[in-house]
MARVODREN-757077 format. One record per residue (C-alpha): residue number from 1; residue in one letter; x, y, z. Coordinates in nm, 2 decimals. Example, Ala and Ser with C-alpha at 12.3 -4.5 7.8 and 13.67 -1.06 7.14 Angstrom:
+-----+-----+--------+--------+--------+
|   n | res |      X |      Y |      Z |
+-----+-----+--------+--------+--------+
|   1 |   A |   1.23 |  -0.45 |   0.78 |
|   2 |   S |   1.37 |  -0.11 |   0.71 |
+-----+-----+--------+--------+--------+
This chain:
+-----+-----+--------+--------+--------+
|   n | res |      X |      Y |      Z |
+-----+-----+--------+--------+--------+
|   1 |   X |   0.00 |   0.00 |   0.00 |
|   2 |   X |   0.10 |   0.34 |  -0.10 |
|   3 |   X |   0.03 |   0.71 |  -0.02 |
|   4 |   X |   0.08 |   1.04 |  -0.14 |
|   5 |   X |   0.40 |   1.20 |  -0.27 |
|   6 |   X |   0.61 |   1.30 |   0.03 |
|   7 |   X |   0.83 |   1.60 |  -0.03 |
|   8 |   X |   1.12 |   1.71 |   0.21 |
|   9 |   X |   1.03 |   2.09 |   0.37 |
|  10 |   X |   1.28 |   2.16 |   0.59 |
|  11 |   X |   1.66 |   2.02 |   0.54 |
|  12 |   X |   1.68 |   2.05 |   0.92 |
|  13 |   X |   1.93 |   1.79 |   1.01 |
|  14 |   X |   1.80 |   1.73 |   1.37 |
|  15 |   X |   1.95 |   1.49 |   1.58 |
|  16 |   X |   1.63 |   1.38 |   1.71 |
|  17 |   X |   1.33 |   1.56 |   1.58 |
|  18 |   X |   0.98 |   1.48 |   1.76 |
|  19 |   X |   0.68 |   1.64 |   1.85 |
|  20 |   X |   0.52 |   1.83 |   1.56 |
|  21 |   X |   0.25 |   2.00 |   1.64 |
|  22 |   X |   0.09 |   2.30 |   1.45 |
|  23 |   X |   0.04 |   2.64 |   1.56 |
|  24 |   X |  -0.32 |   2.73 |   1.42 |
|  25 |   X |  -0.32 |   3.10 |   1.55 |
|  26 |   X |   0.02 |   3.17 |   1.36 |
|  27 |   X |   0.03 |   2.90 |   1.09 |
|  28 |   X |   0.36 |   2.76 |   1.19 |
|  29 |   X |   0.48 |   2.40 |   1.27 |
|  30 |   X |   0.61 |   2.37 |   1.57 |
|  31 |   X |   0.86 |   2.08 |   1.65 |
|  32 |   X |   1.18 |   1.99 |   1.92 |
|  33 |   X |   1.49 |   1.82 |   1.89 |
|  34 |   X |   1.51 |   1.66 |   2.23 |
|  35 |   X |   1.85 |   1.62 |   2.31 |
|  36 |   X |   1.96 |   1.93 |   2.15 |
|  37 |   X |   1.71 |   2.12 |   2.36 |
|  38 |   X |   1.59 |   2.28 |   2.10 |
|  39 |   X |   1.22 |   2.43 |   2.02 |
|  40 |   X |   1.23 |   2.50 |   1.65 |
|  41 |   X |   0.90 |   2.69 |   1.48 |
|  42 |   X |   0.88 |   2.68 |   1.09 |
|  43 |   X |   0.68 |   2.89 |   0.87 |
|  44 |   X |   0.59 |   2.72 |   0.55 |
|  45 |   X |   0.41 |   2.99 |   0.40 |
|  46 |   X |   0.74 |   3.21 |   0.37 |
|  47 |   X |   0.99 |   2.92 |   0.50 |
|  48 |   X |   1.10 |   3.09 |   0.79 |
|  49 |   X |   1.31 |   2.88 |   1.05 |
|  50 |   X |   1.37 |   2.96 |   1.41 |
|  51 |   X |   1.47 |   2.76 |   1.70 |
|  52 |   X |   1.51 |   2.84 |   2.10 |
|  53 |   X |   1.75 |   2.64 |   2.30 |
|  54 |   X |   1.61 |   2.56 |   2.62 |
|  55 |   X |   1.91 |   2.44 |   2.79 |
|  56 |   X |   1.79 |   2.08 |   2.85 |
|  57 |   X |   1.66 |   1.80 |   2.67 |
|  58 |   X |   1.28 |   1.88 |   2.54 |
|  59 |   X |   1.03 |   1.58 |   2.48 |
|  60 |   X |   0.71 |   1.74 |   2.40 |
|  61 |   X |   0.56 |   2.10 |   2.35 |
|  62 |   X |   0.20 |   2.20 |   2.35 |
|  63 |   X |   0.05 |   2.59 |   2.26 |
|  64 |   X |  -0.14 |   2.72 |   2.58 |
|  65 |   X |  -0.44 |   2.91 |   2.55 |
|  66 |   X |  -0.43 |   3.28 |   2.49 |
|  67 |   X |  -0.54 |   3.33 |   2.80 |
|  68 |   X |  -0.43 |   3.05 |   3.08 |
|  69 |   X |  -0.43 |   2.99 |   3.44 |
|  70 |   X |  -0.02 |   3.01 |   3.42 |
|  71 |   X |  -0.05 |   3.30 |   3.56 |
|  72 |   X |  -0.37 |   3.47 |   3.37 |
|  73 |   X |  -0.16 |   3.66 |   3.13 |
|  74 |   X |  -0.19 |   3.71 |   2.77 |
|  75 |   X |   0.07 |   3.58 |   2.58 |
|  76 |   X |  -0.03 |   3.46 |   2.20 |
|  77 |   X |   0.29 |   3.27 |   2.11 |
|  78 |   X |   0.29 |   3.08 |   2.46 |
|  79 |   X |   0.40 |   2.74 |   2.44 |
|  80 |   X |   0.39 |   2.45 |   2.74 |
|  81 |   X |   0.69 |   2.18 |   2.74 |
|  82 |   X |   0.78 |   1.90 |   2.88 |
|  83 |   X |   1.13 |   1.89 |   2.95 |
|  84 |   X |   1.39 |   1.71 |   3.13 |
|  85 |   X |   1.25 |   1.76 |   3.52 |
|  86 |   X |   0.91 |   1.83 |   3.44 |
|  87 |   X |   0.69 |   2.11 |   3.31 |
|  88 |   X |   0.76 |   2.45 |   3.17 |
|  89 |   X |   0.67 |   2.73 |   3.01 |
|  90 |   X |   0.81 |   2.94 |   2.72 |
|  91 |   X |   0.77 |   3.22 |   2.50 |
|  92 |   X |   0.91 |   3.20 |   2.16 |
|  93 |   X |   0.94 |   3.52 |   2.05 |
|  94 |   X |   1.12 |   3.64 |   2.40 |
|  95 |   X |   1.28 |   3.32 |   2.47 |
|  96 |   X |   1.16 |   3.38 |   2.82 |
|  97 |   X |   1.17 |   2.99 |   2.99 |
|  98 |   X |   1.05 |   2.97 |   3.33 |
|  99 |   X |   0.98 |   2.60 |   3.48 |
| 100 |   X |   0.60 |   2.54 |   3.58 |
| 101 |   X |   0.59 |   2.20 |   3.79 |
| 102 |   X |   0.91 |   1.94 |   3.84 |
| 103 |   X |   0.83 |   1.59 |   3.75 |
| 104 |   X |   1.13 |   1.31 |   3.84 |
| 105 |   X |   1.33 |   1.57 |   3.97 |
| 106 |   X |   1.54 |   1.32 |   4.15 |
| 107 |   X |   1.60 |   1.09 |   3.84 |
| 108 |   X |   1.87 |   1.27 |   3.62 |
| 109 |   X |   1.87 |   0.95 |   3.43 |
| 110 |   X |   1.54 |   1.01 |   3.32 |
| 111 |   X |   1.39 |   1.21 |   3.04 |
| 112 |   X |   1.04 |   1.36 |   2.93 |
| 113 |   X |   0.93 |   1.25 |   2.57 |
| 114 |   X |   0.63 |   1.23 |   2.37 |
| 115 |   X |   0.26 |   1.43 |   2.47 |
| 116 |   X |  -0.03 |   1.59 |   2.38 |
| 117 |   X |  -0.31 |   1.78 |   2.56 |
| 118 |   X |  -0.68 |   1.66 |   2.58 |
| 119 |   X |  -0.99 |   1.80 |   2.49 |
| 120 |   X |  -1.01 |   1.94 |   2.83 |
| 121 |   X |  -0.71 |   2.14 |   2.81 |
| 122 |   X |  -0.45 |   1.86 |   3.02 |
| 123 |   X |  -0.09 |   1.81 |   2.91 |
| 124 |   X |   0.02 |   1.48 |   2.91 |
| 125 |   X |   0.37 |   1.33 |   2.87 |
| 126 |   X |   0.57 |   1.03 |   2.99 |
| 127 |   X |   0.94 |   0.96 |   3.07 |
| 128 |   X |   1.19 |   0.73 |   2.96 |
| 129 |   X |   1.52 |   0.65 |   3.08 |
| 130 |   X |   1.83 |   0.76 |   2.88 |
| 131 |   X |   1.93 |   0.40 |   2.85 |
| 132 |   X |   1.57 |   0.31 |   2.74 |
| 133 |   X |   1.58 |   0.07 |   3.05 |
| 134 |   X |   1.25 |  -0.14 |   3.07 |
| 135 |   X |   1.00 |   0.01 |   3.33 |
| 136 |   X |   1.20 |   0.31 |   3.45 |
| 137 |   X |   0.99 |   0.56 |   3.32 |
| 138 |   X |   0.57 |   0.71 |   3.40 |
| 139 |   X |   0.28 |   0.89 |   3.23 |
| 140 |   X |   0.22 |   1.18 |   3.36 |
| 141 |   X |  -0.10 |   1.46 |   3.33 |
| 142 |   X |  -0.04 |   1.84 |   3.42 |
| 143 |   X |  -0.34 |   2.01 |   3.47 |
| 144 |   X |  -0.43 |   2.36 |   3.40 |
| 145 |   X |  -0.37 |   2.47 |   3.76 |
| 146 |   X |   0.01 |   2.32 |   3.70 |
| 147 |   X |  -0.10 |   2.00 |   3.93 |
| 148 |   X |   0.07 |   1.73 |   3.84 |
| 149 |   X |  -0.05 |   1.34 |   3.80 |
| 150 |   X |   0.07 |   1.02 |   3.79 |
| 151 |   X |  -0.15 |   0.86 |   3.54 |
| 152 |   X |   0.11 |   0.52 |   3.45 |
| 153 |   X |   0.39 |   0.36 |   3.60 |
| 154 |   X |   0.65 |   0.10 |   3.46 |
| 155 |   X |   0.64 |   0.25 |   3.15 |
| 156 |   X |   0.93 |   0.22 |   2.89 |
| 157 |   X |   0.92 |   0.45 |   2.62 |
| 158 |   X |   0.64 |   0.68 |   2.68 |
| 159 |   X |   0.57 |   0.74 |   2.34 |
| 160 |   X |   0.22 |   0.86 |   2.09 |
| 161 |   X |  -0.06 |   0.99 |   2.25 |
| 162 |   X |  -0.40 |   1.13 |   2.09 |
| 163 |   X |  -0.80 |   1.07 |   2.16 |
| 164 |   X |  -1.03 |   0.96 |   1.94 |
| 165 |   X |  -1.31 |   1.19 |   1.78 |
| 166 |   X |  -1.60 |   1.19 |   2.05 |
| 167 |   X |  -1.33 |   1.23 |   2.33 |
| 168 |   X |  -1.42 |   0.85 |   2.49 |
| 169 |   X |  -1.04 |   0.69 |   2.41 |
| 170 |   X |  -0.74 |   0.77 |   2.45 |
| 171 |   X |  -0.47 |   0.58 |   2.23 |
| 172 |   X |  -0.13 |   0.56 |   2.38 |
| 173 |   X |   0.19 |   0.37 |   2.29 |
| 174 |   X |   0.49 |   0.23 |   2.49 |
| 175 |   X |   0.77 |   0.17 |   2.18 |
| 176 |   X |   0.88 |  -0.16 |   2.31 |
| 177 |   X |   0.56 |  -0.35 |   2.32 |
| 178 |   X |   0.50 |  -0.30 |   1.93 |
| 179 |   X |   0.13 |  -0.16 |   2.03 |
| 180 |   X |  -0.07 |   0.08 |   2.00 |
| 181 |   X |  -0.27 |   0.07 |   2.32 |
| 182 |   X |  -0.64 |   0.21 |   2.40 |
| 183 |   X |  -0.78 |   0.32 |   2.71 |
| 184 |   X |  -1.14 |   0.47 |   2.81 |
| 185 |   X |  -1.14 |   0.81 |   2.88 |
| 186 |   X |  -1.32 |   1.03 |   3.10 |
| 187 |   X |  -1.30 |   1.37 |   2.97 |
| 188 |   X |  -1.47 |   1.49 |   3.29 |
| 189 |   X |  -1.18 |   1.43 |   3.50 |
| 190 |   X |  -0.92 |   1.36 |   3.31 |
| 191 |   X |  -0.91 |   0.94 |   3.46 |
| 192 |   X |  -0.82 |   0.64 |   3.19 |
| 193 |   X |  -0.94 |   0.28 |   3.24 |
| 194 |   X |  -0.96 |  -0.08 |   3.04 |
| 195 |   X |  -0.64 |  -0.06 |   2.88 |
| 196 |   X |  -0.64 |  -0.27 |   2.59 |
| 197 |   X |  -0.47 |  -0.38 |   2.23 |
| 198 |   X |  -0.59 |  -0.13 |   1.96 |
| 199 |   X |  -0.33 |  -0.24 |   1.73 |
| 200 |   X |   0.02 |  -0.46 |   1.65 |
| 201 |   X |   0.30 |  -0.36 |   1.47 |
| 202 |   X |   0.51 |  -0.67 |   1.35 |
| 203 |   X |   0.87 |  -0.67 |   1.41 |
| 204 |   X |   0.96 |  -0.62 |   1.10 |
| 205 |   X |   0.78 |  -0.32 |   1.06 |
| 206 |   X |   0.95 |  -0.10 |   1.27 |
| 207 |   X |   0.90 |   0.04 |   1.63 |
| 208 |   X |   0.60 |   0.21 |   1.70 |
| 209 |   X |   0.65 |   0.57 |   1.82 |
| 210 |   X |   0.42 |   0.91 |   1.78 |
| 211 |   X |   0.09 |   0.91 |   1.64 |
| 212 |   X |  -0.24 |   1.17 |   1.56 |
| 213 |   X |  -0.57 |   1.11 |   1.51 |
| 214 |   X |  -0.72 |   1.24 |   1.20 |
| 215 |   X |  -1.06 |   1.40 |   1.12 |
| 216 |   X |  -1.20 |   1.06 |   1.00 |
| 217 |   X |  -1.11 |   0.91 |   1.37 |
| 218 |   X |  -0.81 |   0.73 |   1.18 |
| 219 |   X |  -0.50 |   0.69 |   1.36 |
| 220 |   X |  -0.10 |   0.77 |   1.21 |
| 221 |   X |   0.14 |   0.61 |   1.36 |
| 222 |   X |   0.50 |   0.72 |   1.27 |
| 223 |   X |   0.73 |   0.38 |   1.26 |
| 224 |   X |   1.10 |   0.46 |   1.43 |
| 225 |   X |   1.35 |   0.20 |   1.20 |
| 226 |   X |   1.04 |   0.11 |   0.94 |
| 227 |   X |   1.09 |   0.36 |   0.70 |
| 228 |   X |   0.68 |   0.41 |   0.71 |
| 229 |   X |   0.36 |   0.56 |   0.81 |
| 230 |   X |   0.09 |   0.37 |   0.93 |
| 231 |   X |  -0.29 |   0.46 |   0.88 |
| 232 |   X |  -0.51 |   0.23 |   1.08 |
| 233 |   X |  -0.88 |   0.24 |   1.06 |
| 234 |   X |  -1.09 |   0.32 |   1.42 |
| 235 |   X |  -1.16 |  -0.07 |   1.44 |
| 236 |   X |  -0.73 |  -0.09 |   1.45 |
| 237 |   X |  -0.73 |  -0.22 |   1.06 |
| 238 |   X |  -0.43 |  -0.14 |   0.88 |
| 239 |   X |  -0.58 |   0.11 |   0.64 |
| 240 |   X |  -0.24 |   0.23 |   0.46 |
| 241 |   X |   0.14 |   0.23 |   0.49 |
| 242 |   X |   0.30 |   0.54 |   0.33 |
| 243 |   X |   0.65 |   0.47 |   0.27 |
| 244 |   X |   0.94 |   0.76 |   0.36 |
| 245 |   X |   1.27 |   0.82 |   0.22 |
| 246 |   X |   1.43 |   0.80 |   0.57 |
| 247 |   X |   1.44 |   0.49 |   0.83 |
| 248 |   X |   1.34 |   0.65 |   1.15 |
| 249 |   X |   1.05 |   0.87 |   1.15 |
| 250 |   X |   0.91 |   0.97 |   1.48 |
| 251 |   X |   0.61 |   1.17 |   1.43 |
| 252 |   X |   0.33 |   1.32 |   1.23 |
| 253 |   X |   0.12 |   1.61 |   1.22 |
| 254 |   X |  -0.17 |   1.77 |   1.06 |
| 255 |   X |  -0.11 |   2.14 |   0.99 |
| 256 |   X |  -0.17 |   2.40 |   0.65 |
| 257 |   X |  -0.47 |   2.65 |   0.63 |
| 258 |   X |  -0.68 |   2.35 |   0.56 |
| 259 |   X |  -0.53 |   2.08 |   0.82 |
| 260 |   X |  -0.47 |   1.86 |   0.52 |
| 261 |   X |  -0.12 |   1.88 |   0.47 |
| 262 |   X |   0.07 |   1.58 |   0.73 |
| 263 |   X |   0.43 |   1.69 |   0.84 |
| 264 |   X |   0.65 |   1.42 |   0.96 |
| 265 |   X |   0.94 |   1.47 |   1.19 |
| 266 |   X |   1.28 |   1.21 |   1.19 |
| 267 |   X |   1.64 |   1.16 |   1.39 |
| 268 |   X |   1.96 |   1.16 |   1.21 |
| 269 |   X |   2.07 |   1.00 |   1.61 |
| 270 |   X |   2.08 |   0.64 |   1.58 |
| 271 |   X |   2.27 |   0.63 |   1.18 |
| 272 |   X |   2.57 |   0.55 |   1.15 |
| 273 |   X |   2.81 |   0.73 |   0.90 |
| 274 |   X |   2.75 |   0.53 |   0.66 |
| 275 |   X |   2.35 |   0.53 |   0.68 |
| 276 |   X |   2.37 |   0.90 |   0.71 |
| 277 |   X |   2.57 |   0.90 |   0.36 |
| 278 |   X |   2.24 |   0.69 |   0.22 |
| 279 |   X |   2.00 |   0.88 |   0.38 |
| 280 |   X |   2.13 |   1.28 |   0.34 |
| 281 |   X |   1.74 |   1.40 |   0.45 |
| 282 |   X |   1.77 |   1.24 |   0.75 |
| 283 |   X |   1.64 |   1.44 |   1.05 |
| 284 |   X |   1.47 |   1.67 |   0.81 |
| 285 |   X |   1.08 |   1.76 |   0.80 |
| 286 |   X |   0.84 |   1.60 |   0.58 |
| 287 |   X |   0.48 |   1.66 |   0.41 |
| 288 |   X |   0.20 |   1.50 |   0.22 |
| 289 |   X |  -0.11 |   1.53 |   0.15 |
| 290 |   X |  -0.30 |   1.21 |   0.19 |
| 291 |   X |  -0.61 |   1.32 |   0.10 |
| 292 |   X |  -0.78 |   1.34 |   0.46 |
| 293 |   X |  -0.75 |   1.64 |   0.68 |
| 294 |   X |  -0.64 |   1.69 |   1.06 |
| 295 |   X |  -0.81 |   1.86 |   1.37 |
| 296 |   X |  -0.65 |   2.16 |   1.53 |
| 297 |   X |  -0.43 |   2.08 |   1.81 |
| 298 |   X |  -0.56 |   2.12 |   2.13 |
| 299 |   X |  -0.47 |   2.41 |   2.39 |
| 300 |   X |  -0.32 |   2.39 |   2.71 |
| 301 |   X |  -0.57 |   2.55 |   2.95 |
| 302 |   X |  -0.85 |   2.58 |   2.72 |
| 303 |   X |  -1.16 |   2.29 |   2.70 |
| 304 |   X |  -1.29 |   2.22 |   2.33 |
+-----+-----+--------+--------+--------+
C-alpha cells in the first residue's frame, strides 16, 4: 500500500526531531529536537526557521491558551513543554523559559518524551530513561492549575498519545511493546481505564513511536526503523502504509490552512556514518497530503 507523494520541507538535520504540532493562531509547525534542547517553529508559507534552546533536553511541547491559568496573562505565542525535570513554560518570541511543575526531579537518568493535551485542556507526557531501560519511566497529566498526576507507571518508552473523535479513548503507545494501546477516557476528570490492544505492529515493521488522530477518527502512527507511516482504521485495521525516504520517523502532524497537509518529523541520532551517507534527508521535515485532513491541536488550559 502506497500514499501520497512525500516532499522534504525543511533540510533540518535534527539529531532527534519529535513532537510536531501546529500552531493554528500563527500557521507555523512547531517541533523539538530533544536532546539538542531545542524548540524550532517553521513557517511554511514564507519558509521561515527559528529555534530556542532551552538548555535541556525537550520531549514534548503544546501551545497554551491565549489566556491561561499560568499565571492569567496574555501571551499569543505561549507554548507548554515537557522537559527534562518536568513542566515549563516558554515564550518564543522572548525566549523567556520559566519552569512550571518538576516531575522526576530526582532521576537525572530520566527524560520527558512524547505528549499531547486533551480535549479538556490537560498536558500529558511520559518519561523514559536515557538508557531506554524497561520500566523506569511514568505517564504523567499536568493540569491547568500546573498540578501534576501520575497517570502510568513501569512505563518504557512513553511514546504517541492522541483521543479519538468523540473524546471516549485515548490511544497511547509504549515503543517496546510493538502496540498501540487504547484506554477509556473520562473527559470529565481527566481518569483512563480498560487498557487494551488497539493495534500490533510486526517486528519487521519497525517500532511504534508518535501518532495523531485524524478527522476521519483514523490513527497515524509514525514507525521509528520502518521507513513508514501507518494509517489504521478506528476498528485498529491497517488502512495504509505510506513509505518515507528516511528509516526512523518519529512523528506526524496535521497542519496547513486546511489541516490537510501531514508533516512528519525524523532523527539523524541512531545512523551511523555510513546510513547517514544513504539517507542525506535524515532528520529533516516531511509533508503529504493524503487526501484526509487533521483537527486543530488542542490548547493547554482551554476545553474544546
Amino acid at each position: 500500500m502506497t500514499g501520497a507523494a512525500v516532499e522534504l520541507v525543511l533540510d533540518a538535520r535534527a539529531d532527534l526531531g519529535e513532537g510536531p504540532r501546529w500552531d493554528s493562531a500563527h500557521q507555523r509547525l512547531l517541533w523539538v529536537d530533544i536532546m539538542r534542547g531545542r524548540v524550532h517553529s517553521f513557517t511554511p508559507s514564507t519558509g521561515a526557521c527559528r529555534n530556542v534552546a532551552v538548555g535541556r533536553p525537550v520531549g514534548a511541547l503544546a501551545c497554551a491558551a491565549a489566556t491561561d491559568r499560568l499565571g492569567g496573562c496574555t501571551i499569543d505565542s505561549s507554548l507548554v513543554l515537557a522537559v527534562a525535570g518536568g513542566f515549563a513554560r516558554l515564550d518564543p518570541d522572548s525566549q523567556k523559559f520559566q519552569m512550571q511543575a518538576t516531575v522526576e526531579a530526582d532521576r537525572p537518568q530520566n527524560r520527558m518524551n512524547d505528549g499531547a493535551c486533551d480535549g479538556a485542556g490537560r498536558f500529558w507526557a511520559g518519561t523514559m530513561a536515557l538508557d531506554e531501560g524497561p520500566g523506569a519511566g511514568a505517564l504523567y497529566r499536568l493540569d491547568p492549575d500546573l498540578t501534576v498526576h501520575t497517570m502510568l507507571t513501569g512505563v518504557s518508552i512513553s511514546n504517541g498519545l492522541d483521543w479519538s473523535l468523540d473524546g471516549r479513548r485515548m490511544y497511547y503507545v509504549d515503543s517496546p511493546t510493538r502496540r498501540i494501546d487504547v484506554f477509556d477516557f473520562d473527559v470529565a476528570t481527566g481518569s483512563i481505564a480498560n487498557r487494551r490492544t488497539f493495534a500490533s505492529v510486526p517486528a519487521d515493521a519497525g517500532v511504534p513511536d508518535g501518532l495523531t488522530v485524524d478527522a476521519a477518527g483514523f490513527v497515524w502512527l509514525a514507525l521509528w526503523g520502518g521507513a513508514a507511516l501507518r494509517r489504521f482504521a478506528p476498528d485498529g485495521t491497517l488502512e495504509r502504509v505510506v513509505p518515507l525516504p528516511v528509516t526512523h520517523p518519529t512523528s506526524c502532524a496535521f497542519g496547513g490552512a486546511g489541516l490537510d497537509e501531514l508533516y512528519v518529523t525524523s532523527a539523524r541520532r541512531p545512523l551511523t556514518a555510513e546510513e547517514k551517507a544513504r539517507q542525506p534527508q535524515a532528520g529533516g521535515v516531511f509533508r503529504l497530503r493524503p487526501g484526509v485532513a487533521g483537527r486543530p491541536a488542542n490548547l493547554f488550559g482551554q476545553a474544546t
